[in-house]
Structure formats: C-alpha cells, structure tokens
C-alpha positions as CSV (number, residue, x, y, z in Angstrom):
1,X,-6.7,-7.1,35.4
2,X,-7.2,-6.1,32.2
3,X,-11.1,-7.1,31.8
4,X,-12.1,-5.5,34.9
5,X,-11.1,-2.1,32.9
6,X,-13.9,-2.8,30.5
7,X,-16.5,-5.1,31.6
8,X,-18.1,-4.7,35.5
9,X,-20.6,-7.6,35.6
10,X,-19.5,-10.4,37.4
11,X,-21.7,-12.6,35.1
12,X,-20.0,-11.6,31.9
13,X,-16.6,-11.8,33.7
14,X,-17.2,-15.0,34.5
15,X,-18.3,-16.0,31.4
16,X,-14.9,-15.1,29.5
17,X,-12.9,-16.1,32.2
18,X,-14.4,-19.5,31.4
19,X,-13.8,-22.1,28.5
20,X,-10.6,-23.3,26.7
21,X,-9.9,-19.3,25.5
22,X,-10.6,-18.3,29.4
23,X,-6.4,-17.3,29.5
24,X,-5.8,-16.2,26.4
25,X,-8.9,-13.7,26.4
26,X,-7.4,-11.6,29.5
27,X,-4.2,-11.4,27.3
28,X,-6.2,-10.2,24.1
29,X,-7.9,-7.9,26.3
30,X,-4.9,-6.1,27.4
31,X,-3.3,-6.1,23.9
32,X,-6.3,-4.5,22.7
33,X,-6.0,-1.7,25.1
34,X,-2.7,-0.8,24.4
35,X,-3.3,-0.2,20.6
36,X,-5.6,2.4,21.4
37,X,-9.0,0.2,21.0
38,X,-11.8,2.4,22.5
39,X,-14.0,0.0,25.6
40,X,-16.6,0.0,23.3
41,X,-14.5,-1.7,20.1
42,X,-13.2,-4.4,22.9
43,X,-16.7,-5.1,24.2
44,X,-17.4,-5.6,21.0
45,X,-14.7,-8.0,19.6
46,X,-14.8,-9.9,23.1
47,X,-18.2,-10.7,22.5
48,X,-17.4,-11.9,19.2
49,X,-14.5,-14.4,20.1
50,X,-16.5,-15.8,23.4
51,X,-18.8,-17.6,20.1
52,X,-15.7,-19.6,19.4
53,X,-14.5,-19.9,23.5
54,X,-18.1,-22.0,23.1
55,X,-18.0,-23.7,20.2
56,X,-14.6,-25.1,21.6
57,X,-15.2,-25.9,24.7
58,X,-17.5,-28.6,23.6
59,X,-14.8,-30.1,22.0
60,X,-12.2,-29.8,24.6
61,X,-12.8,-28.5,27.8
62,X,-9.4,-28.1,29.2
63,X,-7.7,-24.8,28.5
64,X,-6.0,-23.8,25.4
65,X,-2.0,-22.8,25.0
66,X,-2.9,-22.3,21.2
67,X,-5.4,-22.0,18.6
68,X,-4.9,-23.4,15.3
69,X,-6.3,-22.6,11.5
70,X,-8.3,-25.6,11.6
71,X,-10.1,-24.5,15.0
72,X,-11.4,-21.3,13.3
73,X,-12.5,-23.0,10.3
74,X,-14.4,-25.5,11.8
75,X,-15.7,-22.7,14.1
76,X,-16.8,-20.8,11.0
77,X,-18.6,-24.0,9.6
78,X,-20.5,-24.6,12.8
79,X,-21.2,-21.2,13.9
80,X,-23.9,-20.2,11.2
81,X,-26.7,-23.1,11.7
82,X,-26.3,-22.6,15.3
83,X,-26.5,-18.9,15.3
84,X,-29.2,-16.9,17.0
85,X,-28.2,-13.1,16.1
86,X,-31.4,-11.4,15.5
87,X,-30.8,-9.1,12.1
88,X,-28.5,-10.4,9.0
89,X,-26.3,-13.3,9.4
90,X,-24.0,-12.2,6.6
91,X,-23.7,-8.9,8.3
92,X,-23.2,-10.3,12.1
93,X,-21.1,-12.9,10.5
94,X,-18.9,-10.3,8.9
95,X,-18.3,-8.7,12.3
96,X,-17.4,-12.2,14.3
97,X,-14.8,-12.6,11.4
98,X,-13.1,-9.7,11.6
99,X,-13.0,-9.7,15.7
100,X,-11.7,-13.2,15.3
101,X,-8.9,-12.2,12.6
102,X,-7.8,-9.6,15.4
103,X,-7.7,-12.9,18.0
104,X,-5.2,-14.6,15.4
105,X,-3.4,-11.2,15.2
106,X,-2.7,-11.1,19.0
107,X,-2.0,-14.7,18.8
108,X,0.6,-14.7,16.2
109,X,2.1,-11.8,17.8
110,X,2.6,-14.0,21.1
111,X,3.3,-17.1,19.6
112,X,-0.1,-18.9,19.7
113,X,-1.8,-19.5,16.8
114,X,-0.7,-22.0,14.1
115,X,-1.9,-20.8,10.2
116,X,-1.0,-24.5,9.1
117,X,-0.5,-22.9,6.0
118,X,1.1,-24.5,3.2
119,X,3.7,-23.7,1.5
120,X,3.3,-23.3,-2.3
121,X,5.6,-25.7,-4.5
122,X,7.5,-22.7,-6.2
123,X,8.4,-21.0,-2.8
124,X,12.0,-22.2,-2.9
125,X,12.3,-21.1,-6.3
126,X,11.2,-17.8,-5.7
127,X,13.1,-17.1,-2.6
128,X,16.5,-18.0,-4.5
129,X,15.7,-15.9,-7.6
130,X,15.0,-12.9,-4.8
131,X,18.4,-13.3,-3.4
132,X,20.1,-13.9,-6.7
133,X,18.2,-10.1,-7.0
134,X,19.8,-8.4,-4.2
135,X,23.4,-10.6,-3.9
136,X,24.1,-9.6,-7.7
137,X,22.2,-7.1,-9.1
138,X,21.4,-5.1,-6.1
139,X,18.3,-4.1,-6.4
140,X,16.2,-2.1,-4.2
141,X,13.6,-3.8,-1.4
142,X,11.2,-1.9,-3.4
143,X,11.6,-3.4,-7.1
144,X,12.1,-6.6,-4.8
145,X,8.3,-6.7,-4.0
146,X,7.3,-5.8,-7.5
147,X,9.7,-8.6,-8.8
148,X,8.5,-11.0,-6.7
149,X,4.8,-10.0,-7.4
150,X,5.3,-10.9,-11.2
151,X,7.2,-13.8,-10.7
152,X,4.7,-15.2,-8.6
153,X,1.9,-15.0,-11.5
154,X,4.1,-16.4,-13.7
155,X,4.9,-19.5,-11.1
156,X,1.4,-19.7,-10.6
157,X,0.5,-19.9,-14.2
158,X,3.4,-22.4,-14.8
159,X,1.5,-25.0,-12.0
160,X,2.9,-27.9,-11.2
161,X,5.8,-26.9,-13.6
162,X,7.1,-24.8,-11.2
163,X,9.9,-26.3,-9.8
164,X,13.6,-26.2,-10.6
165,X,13.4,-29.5,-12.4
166,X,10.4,-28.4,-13.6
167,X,11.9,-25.7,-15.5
168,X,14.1,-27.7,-17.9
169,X,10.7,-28.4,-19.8
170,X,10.5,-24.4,-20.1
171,X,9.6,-23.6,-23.9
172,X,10.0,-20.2,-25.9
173,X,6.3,-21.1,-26.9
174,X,5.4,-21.4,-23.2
175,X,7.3,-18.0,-22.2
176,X,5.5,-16.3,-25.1
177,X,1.9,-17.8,-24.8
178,X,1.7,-16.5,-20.9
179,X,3.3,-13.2,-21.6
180,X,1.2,-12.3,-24.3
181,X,-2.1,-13.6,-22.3
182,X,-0.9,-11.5,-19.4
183,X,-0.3,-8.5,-21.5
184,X,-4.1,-8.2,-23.1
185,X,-5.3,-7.5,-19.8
186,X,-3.4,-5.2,-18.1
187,X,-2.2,-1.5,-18.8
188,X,1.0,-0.6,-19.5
189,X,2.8,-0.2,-16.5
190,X,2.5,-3.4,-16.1
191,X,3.6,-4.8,-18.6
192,X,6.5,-3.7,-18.7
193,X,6.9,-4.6,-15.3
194,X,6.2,-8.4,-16.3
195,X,8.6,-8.1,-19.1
196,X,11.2,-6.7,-16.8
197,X,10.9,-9.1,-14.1
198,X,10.0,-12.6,-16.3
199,X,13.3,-11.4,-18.2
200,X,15.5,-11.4,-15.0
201,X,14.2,-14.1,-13.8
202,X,15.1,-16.3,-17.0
203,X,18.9,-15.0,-16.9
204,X,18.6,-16.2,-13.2
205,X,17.6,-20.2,-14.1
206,X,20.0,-19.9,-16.7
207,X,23.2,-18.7,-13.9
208,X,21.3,-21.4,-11.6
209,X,21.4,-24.5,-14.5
210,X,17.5,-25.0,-14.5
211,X,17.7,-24.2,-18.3
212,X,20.3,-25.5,-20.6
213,X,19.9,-22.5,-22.7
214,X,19.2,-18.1,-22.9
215,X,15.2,-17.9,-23.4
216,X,15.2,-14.2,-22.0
217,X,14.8,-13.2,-25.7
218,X,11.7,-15.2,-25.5
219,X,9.7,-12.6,-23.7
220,X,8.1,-10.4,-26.6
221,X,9.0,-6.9,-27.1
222,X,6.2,-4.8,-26.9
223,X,7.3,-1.5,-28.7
224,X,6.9,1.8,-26.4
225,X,7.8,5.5,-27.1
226,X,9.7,7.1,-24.7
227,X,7.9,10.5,-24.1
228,X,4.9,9.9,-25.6
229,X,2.3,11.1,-23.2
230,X,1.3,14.2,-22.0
231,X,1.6,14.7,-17.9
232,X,-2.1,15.2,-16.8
233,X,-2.2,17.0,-13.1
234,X,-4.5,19.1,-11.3
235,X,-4.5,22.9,-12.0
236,X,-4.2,25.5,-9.3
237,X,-8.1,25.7,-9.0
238,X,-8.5,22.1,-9.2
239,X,-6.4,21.1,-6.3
240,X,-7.5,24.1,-4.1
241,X,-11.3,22.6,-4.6
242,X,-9.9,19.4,-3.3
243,X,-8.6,20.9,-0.2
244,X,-11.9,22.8,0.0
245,X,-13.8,19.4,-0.1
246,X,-12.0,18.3,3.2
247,X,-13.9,18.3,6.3
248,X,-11.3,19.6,8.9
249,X,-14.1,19.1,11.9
250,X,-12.5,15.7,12.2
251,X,-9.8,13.9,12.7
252,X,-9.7,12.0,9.6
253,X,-10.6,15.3,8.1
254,X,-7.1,16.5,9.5
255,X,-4.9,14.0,8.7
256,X,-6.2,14.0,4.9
257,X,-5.9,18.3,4.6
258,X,-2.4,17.6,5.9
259,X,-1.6,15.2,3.7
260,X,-3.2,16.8,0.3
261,X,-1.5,20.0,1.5
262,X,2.2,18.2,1.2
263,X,1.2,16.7,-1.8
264,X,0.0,20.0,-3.4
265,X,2.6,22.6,-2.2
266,X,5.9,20.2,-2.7
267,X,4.8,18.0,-5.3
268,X,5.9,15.2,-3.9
269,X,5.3,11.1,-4.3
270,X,2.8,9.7,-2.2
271,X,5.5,7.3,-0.5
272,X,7.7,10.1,0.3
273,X,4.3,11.5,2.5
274,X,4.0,8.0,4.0
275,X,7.6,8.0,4.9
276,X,7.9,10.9,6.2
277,X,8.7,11.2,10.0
278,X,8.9,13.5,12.9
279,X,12.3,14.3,12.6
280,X,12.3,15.5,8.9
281,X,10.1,18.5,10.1
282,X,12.9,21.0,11.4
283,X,10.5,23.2,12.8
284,X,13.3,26.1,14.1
285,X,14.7,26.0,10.4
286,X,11.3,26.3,9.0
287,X,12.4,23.6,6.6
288,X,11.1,19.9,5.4
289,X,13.1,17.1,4.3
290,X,11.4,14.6,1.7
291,X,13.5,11.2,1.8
292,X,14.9,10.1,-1.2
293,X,13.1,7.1,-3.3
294,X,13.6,5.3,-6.7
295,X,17.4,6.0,-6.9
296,X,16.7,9.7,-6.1
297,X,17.9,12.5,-4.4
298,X,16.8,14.2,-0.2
299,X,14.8,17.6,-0.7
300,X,15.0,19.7,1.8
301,X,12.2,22.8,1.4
302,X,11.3,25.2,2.9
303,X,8.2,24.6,5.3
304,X,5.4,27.0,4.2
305,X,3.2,28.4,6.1
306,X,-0.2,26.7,5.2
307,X,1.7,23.8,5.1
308,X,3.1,24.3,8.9
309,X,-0.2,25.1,10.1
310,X,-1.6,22.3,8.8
311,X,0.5,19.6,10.3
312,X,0.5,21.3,14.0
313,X,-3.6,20.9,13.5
314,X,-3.1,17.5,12.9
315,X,-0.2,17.1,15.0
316,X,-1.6,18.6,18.2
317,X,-5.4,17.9,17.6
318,X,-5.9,14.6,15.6
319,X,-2.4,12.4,15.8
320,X,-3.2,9.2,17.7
321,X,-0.9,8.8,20.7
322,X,1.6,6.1,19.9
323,X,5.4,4.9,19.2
324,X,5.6,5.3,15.5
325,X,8.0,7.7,14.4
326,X,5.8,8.3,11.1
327,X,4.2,11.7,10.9
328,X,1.0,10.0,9.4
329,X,-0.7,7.3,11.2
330,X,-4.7,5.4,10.9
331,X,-7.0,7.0,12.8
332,X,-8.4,3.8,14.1
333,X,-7.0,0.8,16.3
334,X,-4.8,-0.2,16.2
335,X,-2.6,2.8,15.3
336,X,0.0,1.9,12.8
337,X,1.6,4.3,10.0
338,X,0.0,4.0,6.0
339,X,2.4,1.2,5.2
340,X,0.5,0.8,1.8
341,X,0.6,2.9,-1.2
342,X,-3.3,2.2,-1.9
343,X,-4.1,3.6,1.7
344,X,-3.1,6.9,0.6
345,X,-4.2,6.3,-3.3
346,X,-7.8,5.6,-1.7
347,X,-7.7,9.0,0.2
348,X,-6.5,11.1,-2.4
349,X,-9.2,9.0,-5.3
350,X,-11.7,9.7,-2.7
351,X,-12.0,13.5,-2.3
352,X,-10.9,14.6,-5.9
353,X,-14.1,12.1,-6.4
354,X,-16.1,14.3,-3.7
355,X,-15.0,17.9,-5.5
356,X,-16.1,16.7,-8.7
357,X,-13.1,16.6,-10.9
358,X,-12.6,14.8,-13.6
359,X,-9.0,13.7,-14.2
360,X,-6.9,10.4,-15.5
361,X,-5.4,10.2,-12.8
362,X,-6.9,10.3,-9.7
363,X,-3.8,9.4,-7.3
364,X,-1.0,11.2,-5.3
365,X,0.5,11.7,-8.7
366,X,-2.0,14.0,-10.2
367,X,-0.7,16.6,-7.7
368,X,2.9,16.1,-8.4
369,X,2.0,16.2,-12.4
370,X,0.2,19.3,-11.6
371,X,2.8,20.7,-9.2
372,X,5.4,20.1,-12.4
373,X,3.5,21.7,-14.6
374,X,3.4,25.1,-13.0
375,X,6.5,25.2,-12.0
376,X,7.3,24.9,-15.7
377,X,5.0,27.7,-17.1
378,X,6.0,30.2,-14.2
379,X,9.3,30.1,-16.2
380,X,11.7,27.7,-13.9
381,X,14.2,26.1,-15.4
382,X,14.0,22.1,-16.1
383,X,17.1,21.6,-13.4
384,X,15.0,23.8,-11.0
385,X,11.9,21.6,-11.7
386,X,13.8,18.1,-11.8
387,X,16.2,19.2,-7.9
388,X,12.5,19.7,-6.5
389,X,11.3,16.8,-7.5
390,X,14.3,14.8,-6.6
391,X,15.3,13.8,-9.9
392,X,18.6,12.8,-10.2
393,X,19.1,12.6,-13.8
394,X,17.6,15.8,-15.8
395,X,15.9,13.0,-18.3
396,X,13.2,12.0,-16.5
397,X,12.2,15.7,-16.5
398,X,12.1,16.1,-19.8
399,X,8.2,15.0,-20.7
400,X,7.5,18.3,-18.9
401,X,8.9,20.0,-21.6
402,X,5.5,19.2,-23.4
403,X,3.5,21.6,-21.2
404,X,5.9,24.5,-21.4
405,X,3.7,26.2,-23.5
406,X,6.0,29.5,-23.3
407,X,8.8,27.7,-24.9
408,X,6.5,26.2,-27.7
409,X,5.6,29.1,-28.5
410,X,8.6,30.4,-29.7
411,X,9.5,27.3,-31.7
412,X,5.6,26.7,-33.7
413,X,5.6,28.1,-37.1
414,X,3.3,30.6,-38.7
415,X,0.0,28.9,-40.4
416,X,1.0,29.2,-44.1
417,X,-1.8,31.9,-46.2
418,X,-4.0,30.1,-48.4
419,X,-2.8,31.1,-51.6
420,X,-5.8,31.3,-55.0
421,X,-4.2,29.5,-57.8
C-alpha cells in the first residue's frame, strides 16, 4: 500500500485511512510517489489535505467518489477560525492551499473533482473565431494562443456585449475607444499584437454575419518604423560573467549552466531550448539540431565542446528520472518539461540580475542579440548569420546590419574642416 511506504504509525495510518477522503488519500498517495515527490513533500501535503478529510466528515460521513469546487471553498472559509497552527496563519494557510491544489490535480487527473466552473458568455464566440483561424488562414498553434489572448481582453471589455447578437451593436467608436485605452498601457509588442488580432477577428464576424458591415479599418493605425531599433545583446564578457555567476554545486545550478550555455554558444530562442529533446543531441555526429519555430528553418550545429560537457553534467548528474522526452525538465515534483516561456525568462532575468549587468533586455533574447552581433563584426556574411539563426527570409536579418560597425565604416563620411570666413 502506498501509505505504508511513507508513514509507519499505526495512529496516523489510521487517521487518513479514515473520513470521507479515507480512499481517495491512498490514491493521491501513490500518484505522489510516482512524480518523484520526496517522503518528506508527501508527509507534508497529506497532512495538509487530512484538514479538509475533517472538515468534511462533519458534513457527510460516508465516503467520497468526488470532491467538488464548492467543498474546497467552503473548506477554506471554515478552516481559518478553526485553525490551531502555532506560527502565521497566512503562511500555514498558504501551504494547505497549495497541498490541496495538488489534491484537485490528482483528482482531475482521475476523474474526481468537479471545478463547477462557469463558462464565460463569449466562450462560443471565441472558440469559432479560433477555428475560423486555423480552417482558413492557417495559422500556427502558437499565434493561436496569442490570438486568443487578445481577443479575450477585448471580449472581456466588451461585457455583456459579447455575444454574437451582441455584436451587431459593434461601433467604429467602440473599436477605437478600447483599442486606444489598451494601447496607452502597454509596450509595443503588444500592440501590435492587439491590432493584429482585434483586426482578424473583425473580418471573421463580418464572414460569420454578426456585423452587417467591414469595421477592420476601425482599429487605429499606430505608425511604426521598420528597423528602427538597435539590437541590444550581451557582449562576450557579459555573457561569460553570467555563466560565472551559476552555481554548478547543484542541480538547479546544472540545469541553468546548460541552458545559458545553449543559449550563449548557438544563439538560439528560448523556445527552441525548451523544445529541445533527447533525440536532437546526435552525440556520435557531434552535432545539435534546433527545431524550427515562427515559420523558420531546422539548424543543425555542430555540438561544441563546452557545450557537450555541459549537458552530460546535467544529463548524468542532475536530470530527474522520468518519461519526458524533453532535454530540460523542473527540478522539483512533479517533473514536467519548462512548458512556459516565462519559466526560462525567469532563469535567465535572474542570474544576469545576480552578475550585475545592466541590459534592456534581460531575457533569452539578450543572448541571441548578442550572439548576432558578433557573428556580424567577426566578418560573417548576413546569409551566414540569418542560416544560423534559422531565418528563412534574409530580411529579418537585416537590423543587424546596424551593428556591423566594419561595414559602417567604410560608408561614413569625413567630418567637413571648419573653414574661417
């Protein structure tokens, strides 16, 4: 049985064993252990959840097939005047929540818990614009979730208005008034992700019927020059004290040299290091293969050697044992790959913080600027630079040419003599 393999008092077996939960607590047991959760962690959670095998066994006695939302959050309304945890409540209160959310975990995984959640008016409206997406402009799972982010701010904004008769009310005034609201307080990127997506989504009521006539137009133009930044990365000395700042005594500390070590030598996207699996490391071909993203091309490098050494550290020292095929995994249970792009944002952010560089930008992208930017002024050629980076078309190269300092050379002109009149 799977408590017996953490708990030995008889008492405290009892105890869980006992209560509408009594069932359902062997089975969260034994999904605990095989994610990798050390004894200690499941003592721990165990603990936590018997508060709410109480609180609902005075309610209802008998034993439980399934939990619902509304169980937990009367639990959590109860729980605090009844407490007696010696230390903070917000603190100890903290801790039972999160030990609970991994109870609804196990139970939604099994079939057993039911969020009661509601389902927002606009739902219906967004899931047909997303297919309308895929069906006929065939966009990418990626600009999907983006799409879909935007939208749903919009939706949100538009309230009870957000239906499909709803719509036929839609104004150029309205369109205009939330776009330009949305606009003064975000960045640019943004932006013109909104404008993209609210734009889109217009031609798609209009295909649908929900507007009687084109108010894509609507959505104001927000004038932007193509090229007009500067690529900030991290120099050669920069990114070398950010490997230096890594502690490699630890596991963590392994994962993240790996990591920054990919990042600095190939100069690739953070996504393409979250991706990348077991299989793309050819090992007897000393080679790498980056996967393809944002209508891309493969790169397949060669596998250098701090690089090499510093995935078999991580690989053979620090990798959690599990099923995953991704090279990267959490270091803590339960083991799972880095399926957001902020997990890796927030571990790159946090050791260029610790080395004490100053930068714009302090995500994966500083190192492929960076990486770019060498490459340029050691004399490679912009198609050299752009089939590295997986560019397919040379254009997107082309704000590198701005750091090629070599080449500007050649073309700034001599400061005219100051002539006495």
């Amino acid at each position: 049985m799977a408590l017996e393999q953490v708990f030995k008092s008889p008492r405290t077996l009892g105890r869980l064993r006992t209560g509408p939960l009594g069932k359902l607590l062997e089975g969260f047991c034994h999904w605990l252990l095989a994610r990798g959760f050390s004894r200690g962690c499941i003592r721990t959670h165990l603990s936590n959840v018997s508060h709410l095998n109480q609180y609902l066994g005075r309610a209802m006695a008998r034993p439980r097939a399934m939990v619902t939302a509304n169980d937990i959050e009367g639990f959590f309304k109860a729980y605090p005047s009844q407490c007696r945890n010696q230390g903070s409540l917000q603190g100890h209160l903290r801790r039972v929540r999160w030990s609970i959310n991994r109870f609804t975990d196990y139970l939604g995984d099994k079939g057993l818990f039911d969020p009661l959640v509601s389902v927002p008016i606009y739902q219906a409206l967004l899931d047909g614009y997303l297919r309308w997406l895929r069906r006929y402009r065939h966009v990418a799972d990626g600009t999907l979730e983006v799409r879909a982010h935007s939208i749903c701010r919009f939706l949100q904004w538009l309230g009870p208005q957000a239906t499909a008769q709803g719509l036929a009310k839609l104004t150029a005034e309205s369109i205009e008034t939330f776009f330009l609201s949305y606009a003064q307080t975000m960045g640019q990127s943004a932006r013109r992700s909104m404008q993209a997506a609210l734009r889109t989504f217009l031609c798609f009521c209009l295909y649908q019927g929900y507007i009687k006539h084109p108010l894509d137009r609507a959505v104001p133009v927000l004038r932007t020059y193509k090229l007009s930044t500067v690529p900030r990365g991290l120099s050669q000395q920069q990114a070398q004290k950010v490997l230096d700042s890594v502690d490699c005594s630890t596991n963590i500390g392994q994962r993240d040299y790996a990591i920054i070590q990919l990042l600095h030598t190939y100069g690739v996207r953070g996504a393409q290091v979250r991706a990348l699996q077991l299989e793309d490391i050819h090992w007897a071909d000393n080679q790498i293969l980056f996967r393809a993203l944002k209508n891309g091309k493969d790169s397949l490098l060669p596998l250098s050697l701090p690089v090499g050494q510093s995935l078999l550290d991580y690989l053979r020292q620090a990798r959690p044992r599990c099923s995953y095929p991704q090279v990267f995994i959490t270091c803590r249970a339960p083991y799972r790959p880095l399926a957001h792009s902020n997990s890796l944002s927030t571990i790159v952010q946090r050791y260029i913080r610790a080395a004490g560089i100053n930068v714009s930008s302090r995500g994966a992208h500083a190192f492929r600027h960076g990486f770019a930017t060498r490459m340029v002024n050691q004399g490679y050629s912009l198609k050299a630079v752009a089939d590295v980076l997986g560019h397919r078309h040379l254009s997107t190269t082309f704000i590198y040419t701005k750091v090629d300092f070599n080449a500007l050379k050649q073309v700034a002109l001599d400061w005219p003599e100051e002539v006495d009149l």
